[in-house]
N, C-alpha and C positions, 0 to 999 in steps of 0.2 A: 797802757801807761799806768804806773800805779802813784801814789798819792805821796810828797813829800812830808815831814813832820809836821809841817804847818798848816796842811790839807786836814780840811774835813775825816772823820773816818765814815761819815756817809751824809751821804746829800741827796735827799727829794726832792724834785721838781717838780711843781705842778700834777702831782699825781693824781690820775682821777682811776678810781673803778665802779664797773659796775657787774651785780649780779643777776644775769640776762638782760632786760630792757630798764631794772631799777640802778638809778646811780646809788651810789653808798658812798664814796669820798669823790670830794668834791673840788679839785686845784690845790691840794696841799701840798708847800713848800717849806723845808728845816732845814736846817744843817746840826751834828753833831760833833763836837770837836775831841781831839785827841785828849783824854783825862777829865770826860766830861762827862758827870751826872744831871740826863735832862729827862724831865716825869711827859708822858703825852696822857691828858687827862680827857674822859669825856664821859657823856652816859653812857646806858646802855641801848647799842644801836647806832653810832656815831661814826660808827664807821674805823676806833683806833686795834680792835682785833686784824682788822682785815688789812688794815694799812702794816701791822706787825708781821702779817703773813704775807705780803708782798716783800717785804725791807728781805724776808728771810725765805721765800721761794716757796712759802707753801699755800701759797691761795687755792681754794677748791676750784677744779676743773673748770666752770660754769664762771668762774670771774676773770672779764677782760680788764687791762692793764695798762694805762697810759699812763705820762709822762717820764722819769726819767728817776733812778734808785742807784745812785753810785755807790760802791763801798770800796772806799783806799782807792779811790780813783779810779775803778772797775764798772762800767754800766752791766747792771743786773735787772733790769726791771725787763719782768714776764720769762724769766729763768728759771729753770726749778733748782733745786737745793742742789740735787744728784750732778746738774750738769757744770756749777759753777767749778772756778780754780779754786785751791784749799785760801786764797788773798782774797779772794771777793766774797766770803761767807763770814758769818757772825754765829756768835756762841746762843745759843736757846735756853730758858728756863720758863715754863711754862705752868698753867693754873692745875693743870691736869697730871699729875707725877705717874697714874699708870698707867696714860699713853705712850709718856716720855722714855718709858724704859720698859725693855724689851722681860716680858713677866718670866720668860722660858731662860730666861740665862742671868747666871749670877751677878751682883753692883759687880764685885772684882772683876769676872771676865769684862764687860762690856766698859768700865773702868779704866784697866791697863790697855786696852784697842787704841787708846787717841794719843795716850804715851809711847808706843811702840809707832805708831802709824807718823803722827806730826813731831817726834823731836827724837825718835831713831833708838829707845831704849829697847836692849834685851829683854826678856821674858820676870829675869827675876828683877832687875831694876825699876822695869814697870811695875811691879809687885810692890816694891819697896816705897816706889815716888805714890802710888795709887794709895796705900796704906798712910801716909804722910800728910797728902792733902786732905784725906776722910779724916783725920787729926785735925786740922786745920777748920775741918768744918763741925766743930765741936763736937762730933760726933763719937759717944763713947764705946770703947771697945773695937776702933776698926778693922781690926783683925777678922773679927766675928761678923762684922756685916757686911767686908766681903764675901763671907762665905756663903749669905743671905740671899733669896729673892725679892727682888721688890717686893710680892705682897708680904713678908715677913719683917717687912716693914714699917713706921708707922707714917701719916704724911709729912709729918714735920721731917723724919729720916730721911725719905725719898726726896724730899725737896731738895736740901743739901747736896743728897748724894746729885740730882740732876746738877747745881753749882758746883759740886764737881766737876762733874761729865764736861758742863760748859768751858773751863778754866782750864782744864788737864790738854783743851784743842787748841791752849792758847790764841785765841780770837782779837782782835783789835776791838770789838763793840760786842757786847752778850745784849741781846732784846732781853728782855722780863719781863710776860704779859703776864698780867694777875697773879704773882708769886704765892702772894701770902691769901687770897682772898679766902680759899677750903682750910687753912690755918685756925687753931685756937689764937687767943689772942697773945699768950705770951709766946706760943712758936715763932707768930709773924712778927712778935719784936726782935727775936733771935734772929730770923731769916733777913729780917729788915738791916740788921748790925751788919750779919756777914754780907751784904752785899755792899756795904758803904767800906766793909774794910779790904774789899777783894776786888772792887772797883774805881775809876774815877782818879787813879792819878799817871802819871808820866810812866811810871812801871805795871799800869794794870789796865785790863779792857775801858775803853766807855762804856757808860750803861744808858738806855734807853727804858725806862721803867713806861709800863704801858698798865694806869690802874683809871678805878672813879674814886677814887679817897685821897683825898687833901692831905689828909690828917698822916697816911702811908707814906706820902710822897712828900711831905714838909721831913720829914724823918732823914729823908735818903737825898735831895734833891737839888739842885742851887738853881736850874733854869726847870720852867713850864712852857707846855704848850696846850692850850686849852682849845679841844675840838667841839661840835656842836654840829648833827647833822650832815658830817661829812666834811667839813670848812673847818678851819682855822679863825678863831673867835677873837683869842687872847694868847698872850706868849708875851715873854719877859721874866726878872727874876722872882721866881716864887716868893723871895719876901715882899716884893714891891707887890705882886699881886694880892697877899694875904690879906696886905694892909688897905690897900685901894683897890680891889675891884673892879674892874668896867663893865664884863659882859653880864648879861642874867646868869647865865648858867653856874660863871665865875663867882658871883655873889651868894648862890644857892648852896655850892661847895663850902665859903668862907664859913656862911651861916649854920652850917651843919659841925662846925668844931666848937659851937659854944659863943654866946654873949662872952663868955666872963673869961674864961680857958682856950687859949687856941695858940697851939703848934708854933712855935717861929723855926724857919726854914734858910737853913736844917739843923737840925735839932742834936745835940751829939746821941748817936747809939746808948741802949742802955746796956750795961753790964749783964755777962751771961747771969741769969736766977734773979735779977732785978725786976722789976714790974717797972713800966715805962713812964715815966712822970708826965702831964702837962705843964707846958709852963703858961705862968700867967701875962697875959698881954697889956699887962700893966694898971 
């Protein structure tokens, strides 16, 4: 049964794993709704990679998988990626771009596959739509970098081109574990814009942004979910958290944007060639 408009586009339940005899997440429960940008924030170690790679089927071998990972009303949890239906998977962008894409074949081929494959275009129309969207993702010159292999690439390039990749499969929810963290800083303001504008409403994926920077994720974000050791610490709206903190870890984050300067959430995008302002907290 898959999920009406009003439905979640994915819902954990009580998720727990572990890697051999150690736990790593520990009863985590969210829901994410249809047009909804929500950051899962934790350190490093907390368990929010491995909880991104169960949402999305790719936990290593070695981690067992409890609780329950619906997407569009689909239980998915302890499925791998290969076996779901093309409704129960979510779009990927990932910290790693030349994992993400295949080094032996060109953006454009690997590109026009999700266009041809999930919405039935010919060969040159996926050519055409594939060429459109690398447009779309500021990216100059598309033409030429589909002709490109990732490593001919720079990362800032590759990342885009992977929000492509993600978007072209039209998904109901894209994950986004550590987008921008191998970023310069003004790439990941850029990477930061196009995911606020190419996600998060009625006509475009949820995003699940999976980072440990406040500061990223006040940019992009309207709800939080604040992990810690595997658990669920903190959650609410990112501005109510910025301003009042509860948990330690939650306060160590606030503290880390400045006494004087700190992010309100969300922030708008900064304009392509902009440098990203703070703004001041009054």
């Amino acid at each position: 049964m898959t999920s009406s408009a009003t439905d979640p586009v994915l819902r954990v339940e009580d998720l727990r794993i572990r890697l051999g005899q150690r736990p790593v997440v520990d009863g985590l429960s969210f829901a994410v709704q249809p047009g909804e940008r929500v950051c899962l924030i934790g350190p490093s170690g907390s368990g929010k990679s491995l909880t991104a790679g169960a949402i999305l089927g790719l936990t290593p071998p070695a981690a067992r998988i409890d609780g329950a990972i619906r997407l569009n009303g689909l239980e998915v949890g302890g499925v791998r990626a290969t076996r779901r239906p093309a409704q129960a998977r979510a779009g990927m962008v990932f910290q790693n771009t030349q994992a993400a894409l295949n080094p032996l074949v060109s953006v454009g081929v690997q590109l026009r596959e999700p266009f041809r494959r999930f919405q039935g275009l010919y060969r040159r129309e996926a050519q055409q739509a594939a060429v459109a969207l690398l447009g779309r993702m500021n990216l100059a010159e598309p033409e030429r970098v589909m002709r490109r292999s990732p490593a001919e690439l720079s990362g800032g390039q590759r990342q885009r081109a992977c929000l492509a990749l993600a978007l072209a499969c039209r998904p109901s929810l894209i994950v986004a574990d550590e987008p921008t963290t191998a970023l310069d800083v003004l790439t990941q303001a850029e990477v930061l814009a196009l995911l606020r504008e190419t996600t998060g409403t009625a006509d475009t994926p949820a995003l699940l942004f999976i980072s440990h920077d406040m500061a990223a994720a006040s940019r992009l974000c309207e709800r939080a979910l604040i992990i810690d050791q595997g658990r669920l610490v903190e959650s609410g709206r990112l501005a109510d958290i910025i301003a009042a903190p509860r948990h330690r870890f939650s306060r160590e984050l606030v503290a880390a944007l400045g006494h004087r300067e700190r992010l309100q959430a969300p922030a708008d995008p900064p304009r392509r060639g902009e440098t990203p302002r703070l703004r001041a907290a009054g």
